[in-house]
MIZADREN-95106 format. One record per residue (C-alpha): z negated, x negated, y. Coordinates in steps of 0.02 Angstrom, whole numbers, plus 32768, in hexadecimal, padded with zeros to 4 digits. Layout:
BEGIN
ZXY
...
! end
This chain:
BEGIN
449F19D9EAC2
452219BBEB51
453E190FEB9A
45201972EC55
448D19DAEC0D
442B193BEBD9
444118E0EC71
44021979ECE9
43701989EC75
435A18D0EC83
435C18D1ED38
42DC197BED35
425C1907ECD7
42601873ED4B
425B18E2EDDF
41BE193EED8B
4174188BED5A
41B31835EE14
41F318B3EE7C
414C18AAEEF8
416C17F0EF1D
4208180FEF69
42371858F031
421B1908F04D
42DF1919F062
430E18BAEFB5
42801936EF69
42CF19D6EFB0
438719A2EF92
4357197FEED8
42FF1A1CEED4
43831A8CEF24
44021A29EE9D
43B51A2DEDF7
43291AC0EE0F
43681B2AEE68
44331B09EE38
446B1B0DEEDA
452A1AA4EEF3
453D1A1AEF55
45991A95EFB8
45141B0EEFE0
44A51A8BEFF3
45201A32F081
45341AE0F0D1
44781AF0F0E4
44541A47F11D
44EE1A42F18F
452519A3F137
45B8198AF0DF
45C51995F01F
45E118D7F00D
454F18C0F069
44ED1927EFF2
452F18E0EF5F
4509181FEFB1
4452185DEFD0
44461899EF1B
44961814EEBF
442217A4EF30
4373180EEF05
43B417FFEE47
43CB1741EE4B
430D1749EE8C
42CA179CEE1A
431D1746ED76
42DE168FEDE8
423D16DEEDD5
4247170AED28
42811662ECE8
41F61600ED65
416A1681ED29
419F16C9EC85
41351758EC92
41B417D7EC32
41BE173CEBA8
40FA1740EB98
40E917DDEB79
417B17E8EB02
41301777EA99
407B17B9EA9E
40C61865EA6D
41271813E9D8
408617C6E9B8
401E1857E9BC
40A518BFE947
407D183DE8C1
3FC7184AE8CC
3FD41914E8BB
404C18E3E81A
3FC01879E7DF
3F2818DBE80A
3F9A1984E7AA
3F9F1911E6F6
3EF318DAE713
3EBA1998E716
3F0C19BCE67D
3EA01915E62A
3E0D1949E684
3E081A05E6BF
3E181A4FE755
3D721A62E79D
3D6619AFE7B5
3E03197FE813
3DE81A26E871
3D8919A7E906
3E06194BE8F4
3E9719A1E916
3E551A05E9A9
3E4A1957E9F7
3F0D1924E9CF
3F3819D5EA03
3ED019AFEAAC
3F291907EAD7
3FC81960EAA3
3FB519D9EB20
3FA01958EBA8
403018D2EB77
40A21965EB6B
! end
């Protein structure tokens, strides 16, 4: 995947994860930015600002949110507990061939439950 591609996606996920402990204004300018692909250009012309000033403001919401994510480590957590619960549904699929199905069937409605959630 692009270099640029990652990174936006990146900075989608810690907005989802952090986004609502940041100011209104660093909330709408990330919004504007990476949902709604505005340019720092439309953005200034909206705001009355000039482009710099949107891409300070951004660069400066960004920076937040990636000192949140290394203080917290929210996005880590759950990366891990996802990796964790992918082995477990590996596992619990080669017990059911040792055992049968109808007895991991509880089982794996629970993984597929907390697999939901931690996505």
């Amino acid at each position: 995947m692009d270099r640029e591609l990652t990174e936006r996606l990146r900075v989608i996920r810690l907005f989802d994860t952090y986004g609502r402990l940041l100011s209104i204004r660093q909330q709408r300018l990330l919004r504007l930015y990476y949902h709604d692909d505005l340019s720092l250009s439309e953005i200034a012309e909206q705001d009355e600002v000039t482009r710099q000033a949107v891409f300070d403001a951004l660069h400066r919401s960004t920076e937040e949110l990636e000192r949140l994510e290394a203080s917290l480590q929210v996005m880590e957590s759950r990366r891990q507990l996802i990796g964790r619960l992918n082995a477990l549904a590996t596992a619990l699929r080669r017990l059911r061939e040792r055992v049968g199905a109808d007895v991991v069937a509880e089982v794996e409605q629970e993984l597929d439950a907390l697999r939901r959630t931690a996505g």
